[in-house]
C-alpha positions as CSV (number, residue, x, y, z in Angstrom):
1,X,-90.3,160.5,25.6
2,X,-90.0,157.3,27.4
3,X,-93.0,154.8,27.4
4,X,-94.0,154.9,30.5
5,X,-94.7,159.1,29.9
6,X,-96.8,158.1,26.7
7,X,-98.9,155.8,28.8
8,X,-99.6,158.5,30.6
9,X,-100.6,160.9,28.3
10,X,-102.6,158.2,27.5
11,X,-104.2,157.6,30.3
12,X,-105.8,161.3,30.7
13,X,-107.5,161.4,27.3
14,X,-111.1,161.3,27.6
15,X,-111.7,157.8,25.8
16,X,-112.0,154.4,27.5
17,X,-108.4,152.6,26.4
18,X,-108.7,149.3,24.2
19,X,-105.8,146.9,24.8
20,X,-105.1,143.6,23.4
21,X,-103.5,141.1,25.5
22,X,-99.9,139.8,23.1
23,X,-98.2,136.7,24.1
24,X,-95.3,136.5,21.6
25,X,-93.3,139.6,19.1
26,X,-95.4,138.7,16.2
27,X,-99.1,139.1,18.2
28,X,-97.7,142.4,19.3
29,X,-96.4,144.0,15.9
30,X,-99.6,143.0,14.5
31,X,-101.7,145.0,17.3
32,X,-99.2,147.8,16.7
33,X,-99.8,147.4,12.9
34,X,-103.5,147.3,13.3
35,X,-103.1,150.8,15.2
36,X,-103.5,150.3,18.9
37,X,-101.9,152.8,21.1
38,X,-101.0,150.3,24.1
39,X,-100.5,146.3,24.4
40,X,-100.5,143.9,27.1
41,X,-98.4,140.8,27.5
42,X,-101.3,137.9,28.7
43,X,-99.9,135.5,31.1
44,X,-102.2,132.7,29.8
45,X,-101.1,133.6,26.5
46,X,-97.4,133.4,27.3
47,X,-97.7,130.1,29.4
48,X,-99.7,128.2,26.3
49,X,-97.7,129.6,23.7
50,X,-94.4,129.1,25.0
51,X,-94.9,125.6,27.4
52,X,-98.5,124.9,26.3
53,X,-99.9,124.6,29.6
54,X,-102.3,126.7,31.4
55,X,-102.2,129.9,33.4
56,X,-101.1,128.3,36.7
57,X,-97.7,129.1,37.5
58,X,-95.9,127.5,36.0
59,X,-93.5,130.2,34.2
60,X,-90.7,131.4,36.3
61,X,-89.8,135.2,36.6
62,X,-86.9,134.9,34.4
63,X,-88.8,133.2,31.7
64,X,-91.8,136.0,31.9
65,X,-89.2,138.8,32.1
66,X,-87.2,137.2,28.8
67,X,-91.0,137.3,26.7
68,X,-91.6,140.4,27.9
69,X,-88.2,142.1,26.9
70,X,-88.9,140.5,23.8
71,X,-92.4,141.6,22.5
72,X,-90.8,145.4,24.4
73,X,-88.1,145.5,22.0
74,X,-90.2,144.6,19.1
75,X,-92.6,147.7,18.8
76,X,-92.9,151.3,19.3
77,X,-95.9,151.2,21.3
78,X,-96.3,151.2,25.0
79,X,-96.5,148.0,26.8
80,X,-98.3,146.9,30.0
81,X,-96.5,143.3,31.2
82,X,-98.7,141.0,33.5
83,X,-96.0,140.1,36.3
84,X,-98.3,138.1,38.1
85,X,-97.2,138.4,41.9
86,X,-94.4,140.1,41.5
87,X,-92.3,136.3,42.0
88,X,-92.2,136.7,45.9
89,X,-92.0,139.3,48.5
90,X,-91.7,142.7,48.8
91,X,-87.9,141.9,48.1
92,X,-88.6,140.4,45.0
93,X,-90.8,142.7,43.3
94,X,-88.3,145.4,43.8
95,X,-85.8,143.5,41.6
96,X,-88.8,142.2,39.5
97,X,-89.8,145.8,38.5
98,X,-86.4,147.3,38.2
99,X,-86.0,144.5,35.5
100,X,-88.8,145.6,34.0
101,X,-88.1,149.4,34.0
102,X,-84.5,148.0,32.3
103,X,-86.6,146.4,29.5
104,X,-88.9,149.5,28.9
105,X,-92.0,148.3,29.8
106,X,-94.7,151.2,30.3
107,X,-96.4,149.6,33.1
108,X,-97.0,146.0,35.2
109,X,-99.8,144.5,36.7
110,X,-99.5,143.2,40.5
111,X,-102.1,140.8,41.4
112,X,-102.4,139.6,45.2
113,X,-103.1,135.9,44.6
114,X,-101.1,133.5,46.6
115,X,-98.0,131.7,44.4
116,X,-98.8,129.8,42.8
117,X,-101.2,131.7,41.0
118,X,-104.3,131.2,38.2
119,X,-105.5,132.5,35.7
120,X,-108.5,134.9,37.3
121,X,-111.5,133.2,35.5
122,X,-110.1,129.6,37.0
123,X,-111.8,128.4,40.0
124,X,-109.8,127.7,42.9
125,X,-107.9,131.2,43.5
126,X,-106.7,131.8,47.3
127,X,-105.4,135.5,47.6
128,X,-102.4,136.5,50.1
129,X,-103.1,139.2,53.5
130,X,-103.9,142.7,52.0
131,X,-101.2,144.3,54.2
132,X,-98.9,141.8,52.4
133,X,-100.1,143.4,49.2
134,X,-100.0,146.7,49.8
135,X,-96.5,146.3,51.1
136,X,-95.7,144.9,47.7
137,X,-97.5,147.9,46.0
138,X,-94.8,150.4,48.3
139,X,-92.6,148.6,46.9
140,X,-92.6,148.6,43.5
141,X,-93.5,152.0,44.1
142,X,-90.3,152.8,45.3
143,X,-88.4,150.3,42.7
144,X,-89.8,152.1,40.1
145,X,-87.6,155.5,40.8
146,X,-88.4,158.2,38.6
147,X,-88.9,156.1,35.9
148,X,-92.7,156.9,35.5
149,X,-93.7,153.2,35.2
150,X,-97.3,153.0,35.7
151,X,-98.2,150.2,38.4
152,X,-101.7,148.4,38.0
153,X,-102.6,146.9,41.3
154,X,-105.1,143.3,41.4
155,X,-107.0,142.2,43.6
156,X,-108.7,138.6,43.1
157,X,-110.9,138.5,45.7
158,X,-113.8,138.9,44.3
159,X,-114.1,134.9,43.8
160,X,-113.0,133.7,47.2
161,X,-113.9,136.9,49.4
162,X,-116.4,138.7,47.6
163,X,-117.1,141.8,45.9
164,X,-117.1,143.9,49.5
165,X,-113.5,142.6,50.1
166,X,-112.3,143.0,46.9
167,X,-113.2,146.8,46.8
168,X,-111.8,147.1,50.3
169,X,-108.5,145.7,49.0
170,X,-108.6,148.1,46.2
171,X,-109.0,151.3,48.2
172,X,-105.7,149.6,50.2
173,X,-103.3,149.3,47.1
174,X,-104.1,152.9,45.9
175,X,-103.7,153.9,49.1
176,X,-100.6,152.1,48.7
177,X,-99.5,154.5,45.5
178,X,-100.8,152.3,42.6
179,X,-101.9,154.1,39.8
180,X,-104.6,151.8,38.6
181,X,-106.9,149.6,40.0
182,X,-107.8,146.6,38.4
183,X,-110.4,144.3,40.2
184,X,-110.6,141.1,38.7
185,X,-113.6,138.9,37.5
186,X,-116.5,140.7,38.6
187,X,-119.1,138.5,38.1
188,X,-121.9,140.9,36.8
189,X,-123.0,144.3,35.4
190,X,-124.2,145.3,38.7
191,X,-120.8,144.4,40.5
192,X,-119.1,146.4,37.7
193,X,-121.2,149.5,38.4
194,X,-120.7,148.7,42.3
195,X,-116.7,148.7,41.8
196,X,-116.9,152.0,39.5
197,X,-119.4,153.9,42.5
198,X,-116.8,152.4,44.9
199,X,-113.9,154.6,42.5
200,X,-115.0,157.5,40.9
201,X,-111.4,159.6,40.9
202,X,-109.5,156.2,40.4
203,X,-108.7,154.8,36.5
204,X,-110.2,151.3,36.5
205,X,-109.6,148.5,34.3
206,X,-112.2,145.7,33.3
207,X,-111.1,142.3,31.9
208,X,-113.3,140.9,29.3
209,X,-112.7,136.9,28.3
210,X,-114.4,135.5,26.1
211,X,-116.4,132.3,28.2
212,X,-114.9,133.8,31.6
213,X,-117.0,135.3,34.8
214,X,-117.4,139.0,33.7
215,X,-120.0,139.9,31.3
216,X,-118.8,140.8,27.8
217,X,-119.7,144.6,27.5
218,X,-118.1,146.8,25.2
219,X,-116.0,149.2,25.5
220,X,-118.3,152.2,25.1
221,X,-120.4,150.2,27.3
222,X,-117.8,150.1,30.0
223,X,-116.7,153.4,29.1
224,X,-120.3,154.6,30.4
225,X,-119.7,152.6,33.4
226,X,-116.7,154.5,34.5
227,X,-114.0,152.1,33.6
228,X,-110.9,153.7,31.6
229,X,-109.1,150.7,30.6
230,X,-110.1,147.2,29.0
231,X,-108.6,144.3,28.2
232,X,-109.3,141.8,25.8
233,X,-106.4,139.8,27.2
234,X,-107.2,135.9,25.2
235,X,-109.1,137.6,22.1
236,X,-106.0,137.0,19.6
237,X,-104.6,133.9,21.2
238,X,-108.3,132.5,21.0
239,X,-108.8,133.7,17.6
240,X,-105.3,132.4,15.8
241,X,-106.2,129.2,17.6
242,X,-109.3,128.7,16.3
243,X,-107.4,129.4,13.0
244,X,-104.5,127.3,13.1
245,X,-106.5,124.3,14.1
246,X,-108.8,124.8,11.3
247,X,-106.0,125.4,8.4
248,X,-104.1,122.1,9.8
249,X,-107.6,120.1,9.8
250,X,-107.9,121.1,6.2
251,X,-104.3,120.1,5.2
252,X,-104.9,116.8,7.1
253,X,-107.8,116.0,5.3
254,X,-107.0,117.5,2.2
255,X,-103.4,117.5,1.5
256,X,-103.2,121.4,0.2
257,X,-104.2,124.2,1.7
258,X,-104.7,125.9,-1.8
259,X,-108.4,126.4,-0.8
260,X,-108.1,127.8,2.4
261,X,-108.8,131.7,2.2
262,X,-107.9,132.9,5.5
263,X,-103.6,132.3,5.0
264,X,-101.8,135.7,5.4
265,X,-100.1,136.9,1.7
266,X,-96.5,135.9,1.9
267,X,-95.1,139.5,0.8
268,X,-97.5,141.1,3.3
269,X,-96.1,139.1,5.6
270,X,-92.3,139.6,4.6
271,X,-93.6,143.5,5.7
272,X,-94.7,142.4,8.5
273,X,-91.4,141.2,9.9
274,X,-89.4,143.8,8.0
275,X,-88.3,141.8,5.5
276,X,-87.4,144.7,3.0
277,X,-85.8,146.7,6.0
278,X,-82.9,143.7,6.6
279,X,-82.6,143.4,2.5
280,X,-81.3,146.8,2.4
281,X,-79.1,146.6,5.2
282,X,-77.6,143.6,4.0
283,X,-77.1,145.3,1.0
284,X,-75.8,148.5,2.9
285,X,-73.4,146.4,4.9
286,X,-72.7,143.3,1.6
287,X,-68.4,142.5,1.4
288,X,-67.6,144.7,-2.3
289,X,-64.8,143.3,-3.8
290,X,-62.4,146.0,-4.1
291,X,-61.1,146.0,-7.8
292,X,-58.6,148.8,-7.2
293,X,-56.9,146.3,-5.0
294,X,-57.2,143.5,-6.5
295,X,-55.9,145.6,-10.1
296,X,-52.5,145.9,-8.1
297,X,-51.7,142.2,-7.1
């Protein structure tokens, strides 16, 4: 069964779907480990992690397809990959999501921001025609072949249109043939029971950031809304930051880090990366000297 077909056995279970947002191999085998059923690359994530710079554009389409082909290969699990705008036209995403259906991704999220684009809880968004977008939703849909990919269609213009345009936008790209409609940054619990009344049939997705525009509900408590995904795309990239910075304050000031309690076990770690796995194929695949050979020279 391909990924794409899990996702969407997935997607017609009864419970709301809880997915982390991974920006790099090791984030995502540690979601896997930790059990989740789905991941998400995070755009922001990728563009800190990789060229420490915010979610503004600044990674090219080659560079996101080369992470996300990456953290694919690295677990079992389904993965969603945030392909921002699809990197042009209707021209472009076609080749954009045929590269993704090469690197066995399970689904993609299209956004209908104007290139190039920001991260949907910055200010300052400007969103493209929605006939442009829809066109682009066509064509992915047609990319995608009988590959099952599951297509998430954006919209952001909730910030510079409103919430009316934003649903309007949203009944366009399913109309389109996305699968998913994912309206970004609604700015309150009353917008996110107005997008779920606006949607009944349709799976919707809610984005929770930590600090960002939309309320931080849970996921029962979007469940009950109507929603059937969430995201919690910055949660881990917020949390080993917070980390990191705290463990290299210590070792500044301090010189050791022999009291700082929050270091991952080495040997857990080696699992982690399967570490005992490559041991025993090295040993499987080690040069034996052949003494029956050698006995005969």
């Amino acid at each position: 069964m391909s990924h794409s077909q899990k996702l969407r056995q997935l997607l017609v279970r009864p419970e709301i779907m809880i997915i982390p947002g991974v920006y790099d191999c090791l984030s995502a085998k540690l979601a896997e480990n930790i059990g989740f059923d789905v991941i998400a690359t995070s755009g922001f994530g990728i563009a800190a992690s990789t060229l420490g710079v915010p979610d503004y554009g600044f990674l090219t389409a080659t560079e996101i397809l080369y992470s996300v082909g990456r953290i694919a290969q690295s677990v079992s699990v389904p993965l969603i990959a945030d392909l921002d705008t699809g990197y042009g036209n209707a021209l472009n995403v076609m080749r954009t999501i045929k590269d993704a259906v090469q690197l066995g991704v399970a689904g993609v999220l299209l956004e209908d921001q104007e290139w190039p684009k920001k991260c949907g809880h910055f200010e300052g968004k400007r969103v493209i025609p929605t006939a442009e977008h829809a066109g682009k939703i066509r064509a992915a849909v047609e990319a995608r072949g009988d590959s099952g990919l599951v297509i998430i269609a954006r919209t952001d213009a909730r910030a510079p249109l409103g919430l009316e345009e934003a649903i309007a936008r949203g009944r366009a790209y399913i109309a389109a043939g996305a699968d998913i409609l994912f309206v970004e940054a609604p700015q309150s619990v009353e917008e996110l029971k107005a997008i779920a009344s606006a949607f009944p049939d349709i799976p919707l997705v809610a984005n929770i950031v930590e600090g960002g525009k939309t309320p931080q509900l849970s996921a029962f408590e979007l469940q009950q809304l109507g929603y059937k995904i969430v995201f919690f795309p910055l949660t881990g990239l917020f949390a080993a930051t917070q980390v990191i910075s705290t463990c290299f304050r210590q070792l500044k000031e301090q010189g050791t880090t022999a009291n700082f309690t929050d270091l991952v076990n080495f040997q857990d770690f080696q699992e982690l990366v399967g570490v005992p796995q490559f041991l025993q194929m090295e040993q499987k695949f080690a040069i034996r000297k052949d003494t029956s050979i050698s006995n005969n020279i």
